[in-house]
Every structure is written in C-alpha cells, then in structure tokens.
N, C-alpha and C positions, 0 to 999 in steps of 0.2 A: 222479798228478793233484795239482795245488796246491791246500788246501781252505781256504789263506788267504782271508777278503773284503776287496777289493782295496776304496782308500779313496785318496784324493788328498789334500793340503793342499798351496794354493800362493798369491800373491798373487790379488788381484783384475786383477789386469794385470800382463803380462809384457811389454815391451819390447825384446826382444835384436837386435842387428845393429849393422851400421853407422848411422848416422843416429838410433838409436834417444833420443840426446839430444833432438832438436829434435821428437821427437813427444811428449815428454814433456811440452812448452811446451802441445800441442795438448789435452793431458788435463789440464793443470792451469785452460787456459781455459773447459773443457765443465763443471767443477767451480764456475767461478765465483767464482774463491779472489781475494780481496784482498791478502791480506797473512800472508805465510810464512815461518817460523825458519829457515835455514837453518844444519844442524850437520854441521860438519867441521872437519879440524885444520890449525894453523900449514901443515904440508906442504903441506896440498892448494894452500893458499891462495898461498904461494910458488911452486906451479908454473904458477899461471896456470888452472886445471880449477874453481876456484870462481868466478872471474870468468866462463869459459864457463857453467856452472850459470847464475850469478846473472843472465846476459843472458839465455839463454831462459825464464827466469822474468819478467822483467821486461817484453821484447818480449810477451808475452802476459797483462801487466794485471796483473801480481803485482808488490806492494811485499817489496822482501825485510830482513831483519833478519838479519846474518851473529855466529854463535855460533863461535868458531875454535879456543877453549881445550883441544879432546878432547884426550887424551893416547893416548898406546901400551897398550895392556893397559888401557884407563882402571879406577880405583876407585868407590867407590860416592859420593867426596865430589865426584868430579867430573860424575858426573851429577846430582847435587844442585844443583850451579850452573847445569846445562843447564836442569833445570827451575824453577828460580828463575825463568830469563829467559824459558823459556815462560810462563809465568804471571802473570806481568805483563804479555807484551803482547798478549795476545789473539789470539794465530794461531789461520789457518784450515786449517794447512796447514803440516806439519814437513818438511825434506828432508833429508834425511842423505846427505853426499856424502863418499865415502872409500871405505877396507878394514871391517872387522869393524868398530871401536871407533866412529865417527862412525855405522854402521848402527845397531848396536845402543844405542850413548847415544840417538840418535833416535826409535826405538821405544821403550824403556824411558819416555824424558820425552813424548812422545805421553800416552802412560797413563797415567802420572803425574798427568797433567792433571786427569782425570775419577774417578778413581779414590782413597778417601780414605788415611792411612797416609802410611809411611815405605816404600820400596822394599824394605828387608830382610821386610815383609809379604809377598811375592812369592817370594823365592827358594823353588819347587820348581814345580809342576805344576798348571796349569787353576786358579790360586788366585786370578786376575783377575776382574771381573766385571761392568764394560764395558769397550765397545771406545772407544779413544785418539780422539784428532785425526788427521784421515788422515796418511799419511804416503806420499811417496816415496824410495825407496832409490835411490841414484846408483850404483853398486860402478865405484870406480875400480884395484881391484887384479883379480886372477882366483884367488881362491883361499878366499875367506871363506863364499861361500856366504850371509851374511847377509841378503842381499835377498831371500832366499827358501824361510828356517825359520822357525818358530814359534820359536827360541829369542834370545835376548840375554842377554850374558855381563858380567859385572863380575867385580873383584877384589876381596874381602873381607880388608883390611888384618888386623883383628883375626885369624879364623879363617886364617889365612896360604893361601888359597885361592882358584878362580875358582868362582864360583856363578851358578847359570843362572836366569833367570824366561822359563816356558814357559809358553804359552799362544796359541792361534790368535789370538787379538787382533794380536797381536806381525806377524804379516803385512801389509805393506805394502799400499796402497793400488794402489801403482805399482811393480815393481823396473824399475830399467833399466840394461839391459846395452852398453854400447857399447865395441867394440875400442879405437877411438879413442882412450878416455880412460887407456886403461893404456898407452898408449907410452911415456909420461912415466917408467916404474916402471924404474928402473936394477936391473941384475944379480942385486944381493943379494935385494932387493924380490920380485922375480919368480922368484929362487928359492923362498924359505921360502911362500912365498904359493901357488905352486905345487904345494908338498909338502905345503903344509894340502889344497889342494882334491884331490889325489891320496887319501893318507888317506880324507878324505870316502867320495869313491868305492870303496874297496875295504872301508871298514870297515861302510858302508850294503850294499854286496853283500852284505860275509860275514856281517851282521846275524839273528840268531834276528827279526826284524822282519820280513825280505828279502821283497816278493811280485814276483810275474812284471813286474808296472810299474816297482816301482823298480828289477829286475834289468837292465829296458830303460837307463834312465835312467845307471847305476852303469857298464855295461858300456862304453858310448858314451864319459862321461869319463875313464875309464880309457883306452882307446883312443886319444881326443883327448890326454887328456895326457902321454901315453907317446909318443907321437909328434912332439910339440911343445916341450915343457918346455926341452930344449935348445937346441933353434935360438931361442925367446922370452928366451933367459939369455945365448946368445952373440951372439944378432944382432939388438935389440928391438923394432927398424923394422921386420922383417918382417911385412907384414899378416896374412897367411895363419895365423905363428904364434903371432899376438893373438890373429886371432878363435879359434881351435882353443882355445885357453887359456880365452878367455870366454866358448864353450860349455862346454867340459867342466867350467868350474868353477859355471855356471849347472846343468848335468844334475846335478852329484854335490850341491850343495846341494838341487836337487829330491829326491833321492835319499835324502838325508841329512834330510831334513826329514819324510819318512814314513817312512822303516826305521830309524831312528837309527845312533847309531856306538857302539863298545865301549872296549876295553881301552886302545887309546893314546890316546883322549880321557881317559880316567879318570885315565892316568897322567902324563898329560899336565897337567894342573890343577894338582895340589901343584908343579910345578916353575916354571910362571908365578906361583904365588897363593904362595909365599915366597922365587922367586929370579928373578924378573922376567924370565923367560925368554919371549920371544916364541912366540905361541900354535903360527906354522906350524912355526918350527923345533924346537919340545920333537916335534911330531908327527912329522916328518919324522926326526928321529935313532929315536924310537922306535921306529917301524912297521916295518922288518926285523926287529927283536926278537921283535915280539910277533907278526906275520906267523909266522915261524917258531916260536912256541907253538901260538900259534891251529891251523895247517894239518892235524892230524890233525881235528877238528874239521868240515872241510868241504873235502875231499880235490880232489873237480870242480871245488869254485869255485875254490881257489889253484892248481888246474892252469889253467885256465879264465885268471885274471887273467895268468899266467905269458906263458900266448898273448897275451894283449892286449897287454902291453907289450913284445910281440916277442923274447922269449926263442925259441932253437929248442928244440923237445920232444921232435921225432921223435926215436921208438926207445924214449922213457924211460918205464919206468912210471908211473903214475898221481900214486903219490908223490912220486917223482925228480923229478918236472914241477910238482906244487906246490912244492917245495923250492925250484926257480929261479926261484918268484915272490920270494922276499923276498930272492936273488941279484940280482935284476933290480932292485928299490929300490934295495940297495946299491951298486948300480952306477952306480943314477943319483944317488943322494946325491952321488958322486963327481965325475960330469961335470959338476954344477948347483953345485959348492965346496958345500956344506953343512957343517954341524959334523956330525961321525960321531960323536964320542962325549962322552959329559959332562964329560969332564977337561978338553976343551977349553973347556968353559963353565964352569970355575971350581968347578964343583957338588963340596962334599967329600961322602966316602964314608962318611961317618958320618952323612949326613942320610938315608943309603938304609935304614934303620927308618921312619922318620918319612913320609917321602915314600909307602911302598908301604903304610901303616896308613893313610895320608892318602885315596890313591885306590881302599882298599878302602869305603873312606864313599862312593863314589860311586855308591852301587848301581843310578841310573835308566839311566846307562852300562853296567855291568860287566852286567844282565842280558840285554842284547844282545847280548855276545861267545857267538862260536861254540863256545866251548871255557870250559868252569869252570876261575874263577883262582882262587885261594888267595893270603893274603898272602904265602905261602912265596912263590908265582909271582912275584908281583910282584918279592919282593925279589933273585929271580933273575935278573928281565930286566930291570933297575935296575944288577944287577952285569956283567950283559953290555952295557951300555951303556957303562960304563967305558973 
C-alpha cells in the first residue's frame, strides 16, 4: 500500500487538443482583459505562430504589446528587460508563447510585477508571496513542460549556473496545448525537445516524490513518447505524431511538476549555466548514464519503463529488463541524431571537477533521485559521457 498523501498542482486551466488556440481567445474574453504583453522570441515570430497568438487575442477585444527579444537558455538580464516592459504598460494579462524560455520569462515577469526585489530574491522555494498578472502559457514546442510546473528557470551568468524560482504562483492562468502549433518545429527542435519531455517522465516516475498519480501521468508520456518521437523527427506533418508528442509532453510536465526530477536535471544545469548547452540536449545525452546508476535503486520501475518504450523483456530477469531501459534511450538518442556524447559538444575534460561539485549544489534535485550520488558519482557519469 502507497502511504503517500496524493496532492495535485496544475494550472487553473488546461487547454490541450487540437483547436485548443482559439479557446484560449474564448478565456481570455470571460477575463475581460484589455490589454496584454505578449512574450516570445525572434523565432516564434518568424514563423508566423505569434501572429496566429496575436489574432486570437485580438479578435476577442485584447490589445496586444509584442515583447520578442527572449533568448535561448535566457539570463537574468534578459528578463529584466521583459519586465521593464511589463511595468510600464500596465497589462492585464502576460502570454508567453514558445518552448521553456518565452514560458518561463513570462511567469518570472508576471511576478515581477507585484512582488518587491530583484529576481535573484526568488531563486529557491515558496520564497514568492503574491501571485503575478495572470498569465497564459502558449507551448509551441512538446517537450518543456513549462506551462504546467511551478518552476521557471534562468541562467545565472555570474554563478556559471541555471537557478530555478519555485513557487505555485508561477502556474499559469491558462496552459495551452495545441498540436498545431509545433508543426513548424524542424528535426533538430523536435528532437532535443523531445528528449527533455522524455526525461521529465521517467525522471518524475523514478522520483523518491513518485505517488500513484503522478505514476499515471509519467507512465502514459513515456508510452506516447516512445512511440512517437521518431516518426515527429522523421516526418513532422504527421498529425497523429504531434498530438502523441504534445500529450505526453503535457502528462510528464504534469508529472514533473508534483514528483519532481533528479540526477540528470542536476547534472544537467552546470553544463547549460557555463557552456550554453541547450536545456533538452545536456538531458537527453545524460539520461542513459545516469539511468544506468539510478536502476538498482528502483528495479520494477526501469523494468517497468524498459516495457513502455518497447523494449522485448521476455525471459529476462527483473534486472536484465531494467538494464534495456537505458539501452532503449540509447537507441533512441541514435535514431532522433542527438549528440551522445560531450566530446562532441566541445565540453573539455578537465571541467568534469567543476561541473559534478557544481551539481552536487543542487540539492532540491539530487534529493529526489532514486539512488544516493556522491560527487565521486557524478564525476563518473560525466566521464562516461565522453
């Protein structure tokens, strides 16, 4: 018997499917919103996905103010501008339209708003205390999860780091998920972004957090994206493996959002926060790694995922069978072109002190892995990432 007390956090509205853009017009009009920031980056905006935002906002009585400057990985100087431009003009109403970095600048300057300080007041846990400008989350990739955790991520130039400000505030008004809008996401995109939301889900399963709800939630994305990630990377038109992709990466940020994630998040941080490594791909090279540390740790559940992602088992023991779960990544790291190992990203081998001290700091992560690391650990599977 599970003696966890099972607990939800999720937005005030979920939006997911097809069409789900143009209900969002429908909740932004019952709000009664005049006039709303809209934040996202150059990209979105070249592909033509800001202008569909900006019309269903519009068609429903909303004046909008376009904020485009987010960067990749953004820092903390660049949500200082986002909320400069909050703050002057009086929104009713933030929307953040993109992957991770336009979600999370959005929430971070929502709060901003109301709330006195510099943002670096915030980095760690429940340290908020009110809630922002509503906000709507747009996710136009499938793999960030942002529209639907308590957390939002920056880059800390100085500390060569990514630091989180958590807090239920930080949940959206609105998430909306629509397939649609990730057509646009060419190959590379829909790989790393893929392998973040993958992650998510198995790192929320194998969670010391894990209760019977989020196992629901973790199990399903894993499922979807094991089944999908391929055909969404070789063929991007296909509808079918949109939507699979933007549920399961809507279930594993549900997931991830009440059981949190461990070790490759953690390890994962020093490699974005001093070598600007993109958030899905540090996850997605690392997770076989540390997959195969973790798995003595929680034997059923990396047997358990092994299945999900379609590995055969029969015959194998218990263990044998968690072992071809983090075979089963590495296989798909393969068919999705991923980087597999850090050499290829440049990373020298004398930063792997620094990097595995770096994510031993990360303790609100590291207490959630199934298995006790050691920085020895770390510096282990830092060197098998090579």
């Amino acid at each position: 018997m599970n003696d966890k007390m099972i607990s939800l956090k999720s937005p005030n509205l979920i939006l997911a499917g097809f069409g789900a853009l143009d209900k969002m017009g429908e909740e932004a009009k019952s709000l009664d919103v005049k006039k709303a920031l809209m934040v996202t980056d150059a990209g979105i905006q070249a592909s033509g996905i800001g202008a569909k935002v900006e019309k269903v906002l519009r068609d429903n009585g909303v004046k909008v103010t376009i904020f485009d400057k987010v960067t990749s990985d953004p820092d903390i100087a660049c949500c200082e501008s986002c909320i400069c431009e909050a703050k002057k003009g009086g929104y009713e109403l933030i929307v953040g339209v993109g992957g991770g970095s336009p979600m999370d600048i959005a929430s971070i300057t929502s709060l901003m708003c109301t709330n006195p300080g510099a943002i670096q007041d915030y980095f760690g846990i429940n340290l908020l205390k009110k809630q922002g400008i509503p906000t709507f989350l747009v996710a136009t990739t499938s793999g960030t999860g942002a529209e639907v955790t308590p957390n939002a991520i920056l880059t800390d130039p100085e500390a060569k780091l990514k630091k989180g400000v958590v807090s239920p505030f930080i949940l959206p008004r609105a998430a909306i998920i629509d397939p649609i809008l990730t057509l646009s996401m060419p190959p590379r995109v829909t790989s790393f972004t893929g392998m973040d939301a993958l992650t998510h889900a198995i790192e929320s399963y194998t969670s010391m957090n894990a209760t019977p709800l989020t196992d629901m939630y973790a199990r399903e994305a894993i499922r979807l994206i094991g089944r999908s990630l391929r055909t969404a990377v070789a063929k991007g038109e296909k509808l079918e493996a949109r939507a699979d992709m933007s549920m399961g990466s809507l279930y594993a940020g549900i997931s991830l959002a009440n059981a949190g994630v461990g070790a490759v998040h953690a390890l994962a941080y020093p490699l974005g926060g001093e070598f600007n490594i993109p958030h899905g791909i540090a996850n997605g090279l690392l997770l076989p790694h540390v997959m195969a540390f973790n798995l003595i740790g929680d034997v059923e559940k990396f047997a358990d995922i092994a299945r999900l992602l379609g590995e055969e088992v029969e015959g194998l023991s218990k263990v044998e069978q968690a072992r071809r779960s983090a075979v089963a990544v590495k296989n798909l790291l393969a068919d999705v072109d991923m980087p597999k190992t850090l050499s290829e990203l440049n990373i020298p081998e004398n930063a792997i002190d620094r990097l595995a001290a770096a994510a031993m700091n990360v303790t609100r992560l590291m207490v959630n892995n199934p298995r006790n690391m050691t920085c020895e650990d770390a510096v282990t599977i830092f060197k098998n990432a090579f």
